[in-house]
C-alpha positions in Angstrom: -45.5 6.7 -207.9 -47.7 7.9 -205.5 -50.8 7.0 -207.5 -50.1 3.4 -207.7 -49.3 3.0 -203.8 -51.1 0.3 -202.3 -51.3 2.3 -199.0 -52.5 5.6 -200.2 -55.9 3.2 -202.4 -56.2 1.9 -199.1 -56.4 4.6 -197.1 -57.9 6.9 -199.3 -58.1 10.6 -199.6 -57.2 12.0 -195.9 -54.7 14.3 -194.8 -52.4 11.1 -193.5 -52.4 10.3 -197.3 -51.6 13.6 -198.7 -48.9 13.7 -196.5 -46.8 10.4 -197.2 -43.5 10.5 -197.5 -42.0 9.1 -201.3 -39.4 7.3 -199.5 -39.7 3.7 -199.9 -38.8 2.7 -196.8 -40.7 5.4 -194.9 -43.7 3.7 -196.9 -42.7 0.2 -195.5 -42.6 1.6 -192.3 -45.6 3.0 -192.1 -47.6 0.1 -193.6 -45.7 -2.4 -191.2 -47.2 0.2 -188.6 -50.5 -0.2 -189.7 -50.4 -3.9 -190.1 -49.1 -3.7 -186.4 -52.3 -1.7 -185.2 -55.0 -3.8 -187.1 -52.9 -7.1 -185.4 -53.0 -5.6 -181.8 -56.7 -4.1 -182.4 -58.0 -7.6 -183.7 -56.2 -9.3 -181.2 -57.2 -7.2 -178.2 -61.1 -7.6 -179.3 -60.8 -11.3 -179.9 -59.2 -12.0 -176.6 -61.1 -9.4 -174.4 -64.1 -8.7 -175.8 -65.4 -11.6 -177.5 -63.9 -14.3 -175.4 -65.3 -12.6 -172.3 -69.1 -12.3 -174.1 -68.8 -16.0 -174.8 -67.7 -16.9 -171.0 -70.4 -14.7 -169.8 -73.1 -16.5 -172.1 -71.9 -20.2 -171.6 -71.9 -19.2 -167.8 -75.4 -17.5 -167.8 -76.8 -20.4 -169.4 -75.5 -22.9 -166.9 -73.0 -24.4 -168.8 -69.8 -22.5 -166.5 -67.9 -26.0 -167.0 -67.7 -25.3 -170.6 -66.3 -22.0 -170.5 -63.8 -23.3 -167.9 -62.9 -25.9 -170.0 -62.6 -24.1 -173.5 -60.2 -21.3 -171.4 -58.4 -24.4 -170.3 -57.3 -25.5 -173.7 -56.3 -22.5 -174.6 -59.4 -22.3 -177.5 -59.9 -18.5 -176.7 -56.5 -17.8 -177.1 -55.8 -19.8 -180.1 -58.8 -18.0 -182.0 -57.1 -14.7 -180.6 -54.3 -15.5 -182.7 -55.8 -16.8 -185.5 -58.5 -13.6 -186.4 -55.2 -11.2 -186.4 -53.3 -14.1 -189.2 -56.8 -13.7 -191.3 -56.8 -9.9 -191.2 -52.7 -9.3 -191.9 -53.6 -11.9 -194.9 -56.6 -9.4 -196.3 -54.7 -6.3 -196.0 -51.0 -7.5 -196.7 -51.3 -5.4 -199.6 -50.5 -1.7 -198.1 -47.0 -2.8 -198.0 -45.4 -1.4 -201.2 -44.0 -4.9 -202.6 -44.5 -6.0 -205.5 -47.3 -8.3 -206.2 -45.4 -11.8 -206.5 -44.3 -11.2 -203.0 -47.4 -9.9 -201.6 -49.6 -12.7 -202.9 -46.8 -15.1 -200.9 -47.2 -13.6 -198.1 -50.5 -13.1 -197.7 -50.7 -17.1 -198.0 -48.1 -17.1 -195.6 -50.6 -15.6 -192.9 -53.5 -17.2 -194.4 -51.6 -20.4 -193.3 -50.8 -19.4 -189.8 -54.3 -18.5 -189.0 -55.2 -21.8 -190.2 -52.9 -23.7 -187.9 -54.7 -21.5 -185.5 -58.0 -22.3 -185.8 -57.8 -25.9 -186.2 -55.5 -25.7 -183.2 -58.9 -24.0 -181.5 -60.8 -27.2 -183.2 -58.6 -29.3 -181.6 -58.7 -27.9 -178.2 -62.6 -27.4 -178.3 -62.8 -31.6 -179.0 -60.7 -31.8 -176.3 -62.7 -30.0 -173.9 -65.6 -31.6 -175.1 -63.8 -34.9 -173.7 -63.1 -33.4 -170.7 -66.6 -32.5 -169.9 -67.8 -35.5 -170.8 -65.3 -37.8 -168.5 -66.8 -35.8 -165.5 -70.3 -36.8 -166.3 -71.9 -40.1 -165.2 -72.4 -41.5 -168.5 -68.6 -41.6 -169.4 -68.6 -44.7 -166.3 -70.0 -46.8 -168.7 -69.4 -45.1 -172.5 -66.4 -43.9 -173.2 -66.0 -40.7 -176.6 -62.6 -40.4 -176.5 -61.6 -43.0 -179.4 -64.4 -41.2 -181.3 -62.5 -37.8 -180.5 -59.6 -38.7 -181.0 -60.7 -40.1 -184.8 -62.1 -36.1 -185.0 -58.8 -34.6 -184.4 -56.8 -36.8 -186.9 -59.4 -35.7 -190.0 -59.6 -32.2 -188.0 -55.8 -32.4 -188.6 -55.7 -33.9 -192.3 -58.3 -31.5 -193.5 -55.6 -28.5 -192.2 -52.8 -30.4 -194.0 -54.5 -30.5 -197.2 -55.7 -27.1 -197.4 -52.1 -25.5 -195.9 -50.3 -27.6 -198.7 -52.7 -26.6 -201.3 -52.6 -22.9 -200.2 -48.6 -22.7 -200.3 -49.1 -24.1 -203.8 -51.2 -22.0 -204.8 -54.0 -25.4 -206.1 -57.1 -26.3 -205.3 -57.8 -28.6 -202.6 -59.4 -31.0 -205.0 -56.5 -31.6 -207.1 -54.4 -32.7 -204.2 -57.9 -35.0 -203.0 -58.0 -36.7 -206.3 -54.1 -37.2 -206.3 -54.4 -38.9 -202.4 -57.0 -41.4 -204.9 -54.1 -43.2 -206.3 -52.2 -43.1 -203.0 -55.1 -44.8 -201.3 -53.7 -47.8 -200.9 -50.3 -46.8 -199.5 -53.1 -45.2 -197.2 -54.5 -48.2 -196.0 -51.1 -49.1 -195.0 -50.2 -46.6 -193.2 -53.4 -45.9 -191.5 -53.8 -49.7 -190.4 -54.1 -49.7 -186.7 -55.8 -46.9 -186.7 -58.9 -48.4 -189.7 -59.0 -51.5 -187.1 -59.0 -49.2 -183.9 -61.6 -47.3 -185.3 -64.0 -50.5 -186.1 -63.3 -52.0 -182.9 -64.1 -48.8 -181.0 -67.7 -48.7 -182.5 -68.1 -52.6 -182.4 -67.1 -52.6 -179.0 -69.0 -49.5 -177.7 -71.8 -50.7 -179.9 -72.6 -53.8 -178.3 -71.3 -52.5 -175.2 -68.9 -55.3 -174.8 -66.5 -52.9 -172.5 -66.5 -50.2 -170.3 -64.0 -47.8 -168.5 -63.7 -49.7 -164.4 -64.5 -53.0 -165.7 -62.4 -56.0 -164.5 -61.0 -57.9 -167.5 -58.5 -60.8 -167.5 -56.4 -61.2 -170.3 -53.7 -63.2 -170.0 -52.0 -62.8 -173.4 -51.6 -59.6 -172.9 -50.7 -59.9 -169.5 -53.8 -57.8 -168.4 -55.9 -58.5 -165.1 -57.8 -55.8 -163.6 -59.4 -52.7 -164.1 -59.7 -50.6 -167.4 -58.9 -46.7 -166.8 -58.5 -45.9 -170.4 -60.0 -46.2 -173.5 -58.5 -44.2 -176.3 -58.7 -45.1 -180.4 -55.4 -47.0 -180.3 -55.1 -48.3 -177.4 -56.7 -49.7 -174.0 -55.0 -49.4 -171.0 -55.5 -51.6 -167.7 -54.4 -51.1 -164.6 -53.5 -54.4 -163.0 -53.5 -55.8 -159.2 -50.1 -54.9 -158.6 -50.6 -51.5 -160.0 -48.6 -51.5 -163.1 -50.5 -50.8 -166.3 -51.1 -52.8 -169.5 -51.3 -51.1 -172.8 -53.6 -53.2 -175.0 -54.4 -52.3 -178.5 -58.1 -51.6 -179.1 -58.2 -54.0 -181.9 -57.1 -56.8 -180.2 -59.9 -56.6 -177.7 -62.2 -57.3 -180.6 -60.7 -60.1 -182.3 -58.8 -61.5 -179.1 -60.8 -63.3 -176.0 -60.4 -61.8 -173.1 -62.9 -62.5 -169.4 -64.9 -59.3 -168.0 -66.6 -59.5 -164.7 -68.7 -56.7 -165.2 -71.5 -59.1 -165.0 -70.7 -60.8 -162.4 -70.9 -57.3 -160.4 -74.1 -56.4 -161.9 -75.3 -59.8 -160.6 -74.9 -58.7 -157.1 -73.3 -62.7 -156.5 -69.8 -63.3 -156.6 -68.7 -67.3 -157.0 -67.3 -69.4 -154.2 -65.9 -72.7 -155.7 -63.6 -74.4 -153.5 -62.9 -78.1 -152.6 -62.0 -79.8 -149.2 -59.9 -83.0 -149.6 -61.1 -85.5 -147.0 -59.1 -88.1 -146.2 -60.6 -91.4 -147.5 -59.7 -93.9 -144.3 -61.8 -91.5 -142.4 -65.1 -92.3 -144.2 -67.5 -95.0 -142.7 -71.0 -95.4 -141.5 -72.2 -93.7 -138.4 -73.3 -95.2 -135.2 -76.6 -94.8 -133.7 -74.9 -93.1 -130.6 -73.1 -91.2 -132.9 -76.3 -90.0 -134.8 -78.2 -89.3 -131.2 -75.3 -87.3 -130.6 -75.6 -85.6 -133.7 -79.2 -83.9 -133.3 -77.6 -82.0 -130.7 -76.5 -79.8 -133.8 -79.4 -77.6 -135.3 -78.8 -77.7 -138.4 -78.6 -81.5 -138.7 -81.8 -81.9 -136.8 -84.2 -81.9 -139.2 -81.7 -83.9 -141.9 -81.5 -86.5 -139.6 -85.2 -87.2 -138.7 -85.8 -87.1 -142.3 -83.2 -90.0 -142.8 -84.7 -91.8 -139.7 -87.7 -91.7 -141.3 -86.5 -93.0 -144.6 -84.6 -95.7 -143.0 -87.1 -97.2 -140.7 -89.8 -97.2 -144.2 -87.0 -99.2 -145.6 -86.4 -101.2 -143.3 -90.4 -102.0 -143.2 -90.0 -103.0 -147.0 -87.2 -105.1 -146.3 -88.6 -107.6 -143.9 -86.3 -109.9 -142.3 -83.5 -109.1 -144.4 -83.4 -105.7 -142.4 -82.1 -107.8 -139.3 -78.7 -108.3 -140.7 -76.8 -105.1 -140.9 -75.4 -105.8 -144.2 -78.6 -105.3 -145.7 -79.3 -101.8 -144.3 -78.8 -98.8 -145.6 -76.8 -96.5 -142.9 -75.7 -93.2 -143.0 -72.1 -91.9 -143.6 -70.1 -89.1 -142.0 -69.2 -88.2 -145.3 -73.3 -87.6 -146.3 -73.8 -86.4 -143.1 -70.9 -83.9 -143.8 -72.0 -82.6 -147.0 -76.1 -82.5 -145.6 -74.6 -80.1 -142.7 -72.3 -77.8 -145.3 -75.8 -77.2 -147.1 -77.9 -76.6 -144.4 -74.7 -74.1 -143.1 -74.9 -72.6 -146.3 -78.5 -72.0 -146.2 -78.8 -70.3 -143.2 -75.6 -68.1 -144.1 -76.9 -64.6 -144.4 -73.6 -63.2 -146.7 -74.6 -65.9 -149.2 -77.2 -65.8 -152.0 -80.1 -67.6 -151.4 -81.4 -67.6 -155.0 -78.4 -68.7 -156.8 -77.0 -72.4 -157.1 -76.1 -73.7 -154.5 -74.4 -76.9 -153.6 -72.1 -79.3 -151.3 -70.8 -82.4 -153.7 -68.7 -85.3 -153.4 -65.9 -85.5 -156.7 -64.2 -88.3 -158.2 -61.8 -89.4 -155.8 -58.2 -89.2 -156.2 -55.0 -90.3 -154.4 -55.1 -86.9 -152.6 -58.0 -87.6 -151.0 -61.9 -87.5 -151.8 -63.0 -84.0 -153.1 -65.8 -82.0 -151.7 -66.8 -79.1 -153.5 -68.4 -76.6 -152.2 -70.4 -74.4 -155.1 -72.3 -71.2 -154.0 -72.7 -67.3 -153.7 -71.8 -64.8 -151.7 -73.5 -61.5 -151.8 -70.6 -58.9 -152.0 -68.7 -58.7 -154.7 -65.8 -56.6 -153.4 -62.5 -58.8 -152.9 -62.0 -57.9 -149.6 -65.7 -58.7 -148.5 -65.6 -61.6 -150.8 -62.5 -63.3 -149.1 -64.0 -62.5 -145.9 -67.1 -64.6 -146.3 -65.2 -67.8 -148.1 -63.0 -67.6 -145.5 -65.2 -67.6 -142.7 -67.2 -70.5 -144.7 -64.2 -72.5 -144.8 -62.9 -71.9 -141.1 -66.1 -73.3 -140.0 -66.5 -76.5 -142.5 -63.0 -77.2 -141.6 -63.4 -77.3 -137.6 -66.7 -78.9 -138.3 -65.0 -82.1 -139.7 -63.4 -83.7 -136.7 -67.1 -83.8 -135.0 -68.4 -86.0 -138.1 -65.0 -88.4 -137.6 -63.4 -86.8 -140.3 -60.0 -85.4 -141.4 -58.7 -83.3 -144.4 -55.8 -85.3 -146.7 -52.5 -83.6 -145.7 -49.3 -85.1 -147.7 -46.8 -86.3 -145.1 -44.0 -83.6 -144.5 -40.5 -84.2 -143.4 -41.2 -84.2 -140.0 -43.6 -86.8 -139.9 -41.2 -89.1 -141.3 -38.7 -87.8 -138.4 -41.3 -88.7 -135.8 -41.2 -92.4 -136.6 -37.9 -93.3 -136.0 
């Protein structure tokens, strides 16, 4: 009996081992005592020593974040855990049992220090994420979809091998069996097959970023993206609520992003004044001498002076009837003073179009659009400086004899009884 003890071959020939007691359960005891030990020993070394070497190293070579990062998810600790499954699995055999229950055991451990250590895999991806989302580059690029692709093969690998180690199989045999399941596979792992193409298009050709502005109004998304995970896309809109996209609709979906329009340093003003069309006629000469008094018509309206009178020089006789002249218009005269405002503006671009037109007009009035850039891009500025632009075209108008189309209102109709 006592020659075929697992515990004495494994501690050998020592006093401790001349001395063992032929109780069984004193033998149990004393093994479960020993397996005890070698747990807390391992442990202790894994968790003190070896995780506060590695700290010490990370931090002496200026990479501290890491080490606060790995400590924050839990990688030390997981490792900790796992060493002490690995050792109870390579010395579960000082336990007198017999050898059917010893070999299940010991795959019983071997499996909990696998969960272990990919659990340390896992967390040490997921520190690697968090280091990265503090650093610049993550603005623009984001990892996490890439990550998060790494922790479901991290996670299938550990499946595999904990199912092929309770059944005592090779992991092979269960790969080549997932063969004829692949397309069951495909199935299942859909979403995440068109995630993970879209992620590396998209990042690819750098078609979106984490804080860029996107509208998509299928998805009732309109504003900025915060997220960018494998599945999905999240986007936080105006009113603060957020939008869950999935990633593999931003691909094969349209959607508008105004990144550019950022990076352009020029945000678009497009706006139209309706003027109403009984107000339009031809100016005066009194009314163009008392025009010049304004700055930025002075120069517009000695060019047309000159114009006219070279005309009028080509016309002969004909120029004496007023019919046959060509006049100015408030309207023109309008527009030529919205440029010239414009141009002068200093809040908008001077080298980006640029323009004050006259639309079709319709039955609410003639359209003038005004087409140009300002140079902040912010919403707040950017409202600022169109309203300001508009403020002063619309208090312009009455000193050109004009008038913006207002539809009558209730009260007007009161007023003329």
């Amino acid at each position: 009996m006592q020659e075929n003890n697992p515990l004495l071959q494994w501690m050998g020939q020592n006093w401790i081992s001349n001395n063992m007691p032929d109780a069984l359960w004193a033998q149990v005891a004393l093994g479960l005592l020993v397996l005890s030990a070698l747990v807390v020993v391992t442990g202790w070394v894994m968790a003190r020593v070896l995780a506060t070497i590695t700290r010490r190293m990370l931090s002496a070579i200026g990479h501290d974040d890491w080490s606060k990062a790995l400590s924050r998810r839990r990688v030390f600790r997981n490792l900790s855990y796992a060493v002490p499954m690995f050792v109870l699995m390579g010395n579960i055999g000082v336990l007198p049992v017999d050898e059917k229950y010893g070999g299940i055991l010991a795959r019983v451990f071997l499996c909990a220090g696998m969960i272990f250590f990919f659990m340390a895999l896992n967390g040490m991806l997921t520190a690697w994420q968090d280091i990265y989302a503090s650093s610049a580059r993550a603005q623009t690029r984001s990892i996490k979809g890439y990550l998060e692709l790494a922790k479901i093969i991290v996670w299938a690998v550990c499946v595999v091998l904990i199912i092929s180690i309770l059944v005592n199989r090779s992991p092979l045999l269960m790969l080549s069996g997932l063969g004829a399941l692949s397309a069951v596979l495909l199935l299942v792992f859909k979403d995440t097959l068109l995630s993970l193409v879209a992620s590396t298009q998209m990042t690819s050709n750098d078609m979106l970023r984490i804080g860029d502005w996107i509208e998509m109004p299928q998805a009732g998304a309109d504003g900025f993206v915060i997220d960018m995970a494998l599945h999905t896309v999240k986007v936080q809109n105006w009113d603060k609520t957020v939008t869950t996209i999935p990633t593999y609709k931003l691909f094969s979906e349209s959607y508008r992003n105004w990144r550019y329009m950022f990076e352009s340093g020029g945000r678009r003003i497009k706006r139209t004044l309706r003027i109403d069309a009984s107000t339009v006629r031809f100016l005066r000469e009194d009314e163009i001498l008392d025009l010049q008094r304004f700055a930025l018509l002075k120069d517009y309206l000695n060019e047309k002076r000159e114009e006219l009178e070279a005309s009028y020089r080509a016309m002969g006789t004909l120029a004496d009837m007023h019919v046959n002249r060509r006049r100015l218009t408030n309207l023109g005269t309008f527009r030529a003073y919205g440029l010239a405002y414009l141009r002068q503006h200093p809040e908008v671009r001077q080298d980006m179009t640029m323009l004050v037109r006259m639309m079709e007009p319709e039955s609410q009035g003639i359209p003038v659009e005004v087409y140009c850039f300002a140079n902040k891009t912010a919403w707040t500025e950017y409202e600022r400086i169109q309203g300001n632009i508009f403020d002063h075209l619309v208090a312009i108008l009455p000193e050109m004899s004009l008038r913006l189309y207002q539809a009558p209102a209730g009260s007007d109709f009161a007023n003329m009884r």
